[in-house]
PLY file of the C-alpha trace (Angstrom):
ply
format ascii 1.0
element vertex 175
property float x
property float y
property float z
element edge 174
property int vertex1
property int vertex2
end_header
-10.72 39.80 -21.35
-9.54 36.82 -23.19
-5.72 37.45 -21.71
-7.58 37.19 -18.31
-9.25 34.15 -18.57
-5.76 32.61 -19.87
-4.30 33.86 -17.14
-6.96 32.57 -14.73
-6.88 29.26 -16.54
-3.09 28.60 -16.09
-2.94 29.84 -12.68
-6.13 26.96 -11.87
-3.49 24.69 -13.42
-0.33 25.46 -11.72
-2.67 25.22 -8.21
-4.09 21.70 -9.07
-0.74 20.33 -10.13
0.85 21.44 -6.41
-2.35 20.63 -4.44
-2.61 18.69 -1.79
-2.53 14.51 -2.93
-5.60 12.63 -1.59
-5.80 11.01 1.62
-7.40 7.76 1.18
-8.61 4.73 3.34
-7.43 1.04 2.72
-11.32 0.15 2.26
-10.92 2.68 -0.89
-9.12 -0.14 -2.66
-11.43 -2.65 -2.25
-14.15 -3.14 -5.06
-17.89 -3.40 -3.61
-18.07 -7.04 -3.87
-14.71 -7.70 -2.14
-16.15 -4.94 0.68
-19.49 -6.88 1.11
-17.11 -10.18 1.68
-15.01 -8.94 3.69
-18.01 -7.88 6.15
-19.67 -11.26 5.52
-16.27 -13.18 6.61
-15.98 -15.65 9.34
-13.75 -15.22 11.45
-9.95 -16.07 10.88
-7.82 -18.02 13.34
-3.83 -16.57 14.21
-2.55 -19.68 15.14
0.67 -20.40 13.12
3.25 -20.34 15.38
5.90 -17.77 16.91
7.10 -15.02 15.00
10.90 -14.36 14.14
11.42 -10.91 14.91
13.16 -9.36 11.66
12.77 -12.88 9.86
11.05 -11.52 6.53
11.93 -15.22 4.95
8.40 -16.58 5.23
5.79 -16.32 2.60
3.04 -14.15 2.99
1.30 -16.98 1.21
0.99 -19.27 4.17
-2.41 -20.20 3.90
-4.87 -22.42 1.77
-7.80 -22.59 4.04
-9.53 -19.04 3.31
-12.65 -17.62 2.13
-12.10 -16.85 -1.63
-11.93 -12.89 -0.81
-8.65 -13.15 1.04
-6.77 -13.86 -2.54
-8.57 -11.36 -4.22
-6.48 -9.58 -7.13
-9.76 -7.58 -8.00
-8.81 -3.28 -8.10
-10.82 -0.23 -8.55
-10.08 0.70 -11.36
-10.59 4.66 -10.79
-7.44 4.70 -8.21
-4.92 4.12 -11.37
-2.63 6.74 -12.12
-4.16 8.91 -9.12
-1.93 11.54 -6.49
-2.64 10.02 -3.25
-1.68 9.77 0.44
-1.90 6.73 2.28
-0.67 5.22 5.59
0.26 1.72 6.42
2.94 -0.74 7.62
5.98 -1.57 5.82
6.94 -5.29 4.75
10.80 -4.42 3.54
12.12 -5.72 0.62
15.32 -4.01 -1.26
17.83 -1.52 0.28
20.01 0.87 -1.66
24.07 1.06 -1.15
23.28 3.10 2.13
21.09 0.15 3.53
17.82 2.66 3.36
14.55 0.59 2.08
14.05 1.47 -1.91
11.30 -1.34 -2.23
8.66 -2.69 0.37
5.27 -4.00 0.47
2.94 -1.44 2.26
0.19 -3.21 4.20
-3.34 -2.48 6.19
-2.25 -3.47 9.77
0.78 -4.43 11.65
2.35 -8.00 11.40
0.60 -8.69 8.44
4.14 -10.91 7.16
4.83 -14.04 9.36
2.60 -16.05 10.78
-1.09 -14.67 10.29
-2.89 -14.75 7.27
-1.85 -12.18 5.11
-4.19 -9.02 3.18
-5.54 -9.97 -0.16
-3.08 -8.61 -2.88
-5.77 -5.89 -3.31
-4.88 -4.58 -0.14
-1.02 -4.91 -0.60
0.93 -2.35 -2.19
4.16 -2.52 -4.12
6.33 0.49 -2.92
9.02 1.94 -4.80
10.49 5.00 -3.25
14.36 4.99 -5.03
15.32 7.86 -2.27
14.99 5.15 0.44
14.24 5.31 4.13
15.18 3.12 7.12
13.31 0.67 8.25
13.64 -0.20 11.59
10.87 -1.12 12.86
7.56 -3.06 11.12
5.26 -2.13 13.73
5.55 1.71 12.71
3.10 3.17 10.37
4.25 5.37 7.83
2.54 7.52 5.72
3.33 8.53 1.75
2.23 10.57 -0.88
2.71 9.88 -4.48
1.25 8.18 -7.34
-0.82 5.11 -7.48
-1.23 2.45 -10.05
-2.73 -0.57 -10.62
-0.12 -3.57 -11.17
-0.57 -7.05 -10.38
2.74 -8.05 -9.02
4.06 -11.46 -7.81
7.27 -12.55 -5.95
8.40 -15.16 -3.66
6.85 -13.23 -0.59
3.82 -11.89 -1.57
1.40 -10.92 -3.98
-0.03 -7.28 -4.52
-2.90 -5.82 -7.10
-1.15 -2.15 -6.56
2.46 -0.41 -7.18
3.08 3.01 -5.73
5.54 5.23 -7.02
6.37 7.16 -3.44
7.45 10.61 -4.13
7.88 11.16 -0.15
7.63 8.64 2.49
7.36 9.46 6.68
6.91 8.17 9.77
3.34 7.96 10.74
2.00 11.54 12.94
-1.28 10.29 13.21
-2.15 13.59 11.03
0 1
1 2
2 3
3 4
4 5
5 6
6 7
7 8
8 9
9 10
10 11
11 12
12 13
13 14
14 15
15 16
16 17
17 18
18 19
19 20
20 21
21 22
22 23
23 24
24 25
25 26
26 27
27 28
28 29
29 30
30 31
31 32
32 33
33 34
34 35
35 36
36 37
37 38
38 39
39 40
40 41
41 42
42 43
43 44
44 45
45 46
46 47
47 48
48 49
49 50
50 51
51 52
52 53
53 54
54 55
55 56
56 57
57 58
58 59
59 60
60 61
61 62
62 63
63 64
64 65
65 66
66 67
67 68
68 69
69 70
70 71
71 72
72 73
73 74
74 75
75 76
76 77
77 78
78 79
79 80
80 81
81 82
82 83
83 84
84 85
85 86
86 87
87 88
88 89
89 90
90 91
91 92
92 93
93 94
94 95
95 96
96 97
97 98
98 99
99 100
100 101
101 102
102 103
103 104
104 105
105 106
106 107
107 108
108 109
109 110
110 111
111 112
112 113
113 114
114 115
115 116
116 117
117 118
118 119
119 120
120 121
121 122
122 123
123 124
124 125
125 126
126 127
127 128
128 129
129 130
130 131
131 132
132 133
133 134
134 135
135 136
136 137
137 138
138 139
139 140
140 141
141 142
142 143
143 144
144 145
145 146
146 147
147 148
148 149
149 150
150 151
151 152
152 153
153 154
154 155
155 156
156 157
157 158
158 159
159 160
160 161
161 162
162 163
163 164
164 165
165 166
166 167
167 168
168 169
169 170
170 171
171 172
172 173
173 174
């Protein structure tokens, strides 16, 4: 009986360490309070000019006029370390030798890099997929599964409250 329930026992493990990661909404990483602000907003002008197709140059950053919630760094704290799925849009960053995308922010909604206000860093995600895949176009959701953590991270473009470490990244199937 005992050999059974060992038996059992490993086979529950080896079936939750290949299931299925997670699927998860954007609105997931948002804290309650920065949910109930976001509904409470005003709302947000787009005027900033014409975009430079390609041009990923420009600061994410562009803005100084917005309601508090729209720098928000604030995470839920449950999603570290978790096996999730997640689709978004692509803000490249570094290619490997082969001039596939290794690093990229992942963001809610399309055009979210030039010249409209940009997510709160809580919902901006730090990719780092070292396999790489092409980029070619930022309108073009992609989905990817892997693990998420919580990371404050800060460069010259942006600034994001998550890192993802993207075990496989594709094209978005609406699935």
């Amino acid at each position: 009986m005992r050999r059974l329930f060992l038996i059992a026992f490993c086979l529950g493990l080896t079936a939750a360490a290949h299931a299925a990661p997670r699927t998860v909404d954007w609105l997931d990483l948002l804290p309650e309070e920065d949910y109930q602000a976001m509904l409470e907003m005003p709302e947000i002008g787009h005027d900033g000019g014409e975009e430079a197709p390609g041009d990923f140059t420009q600061s994410l950053r562009q803005r100084d006029d917005l309601p508090e919630v729209m720098y928000s760094t604030r995470v839920v704290d449950s999603m570290d370390a978790q096996e999730l799925k997640i689709a978004g849009f692509p803000v490249p960053l570094e290619t490997n030798e082969r001039g596939a995308y290794t690093s990229f922010f992942l963001v809610p909604y399309a055009g979210a890099c030039i010249h409209v206000p940009p997510p709160p860093p809580n919902q901006i995600i730090l990719v780092d997929y070292p396999q790489g895949i092409r980029i070619d176009d930022i309108y073009e959701a992609f989905w990817m599964s892997g693990t998420l953590h919580i990371d404050q991270t800060s460069n010259e473009l942006a600034d994001a409250s998550y890192r993802f470490d993207a075990d496989k990244v594709w094209v978005y199937d609406g699935e």
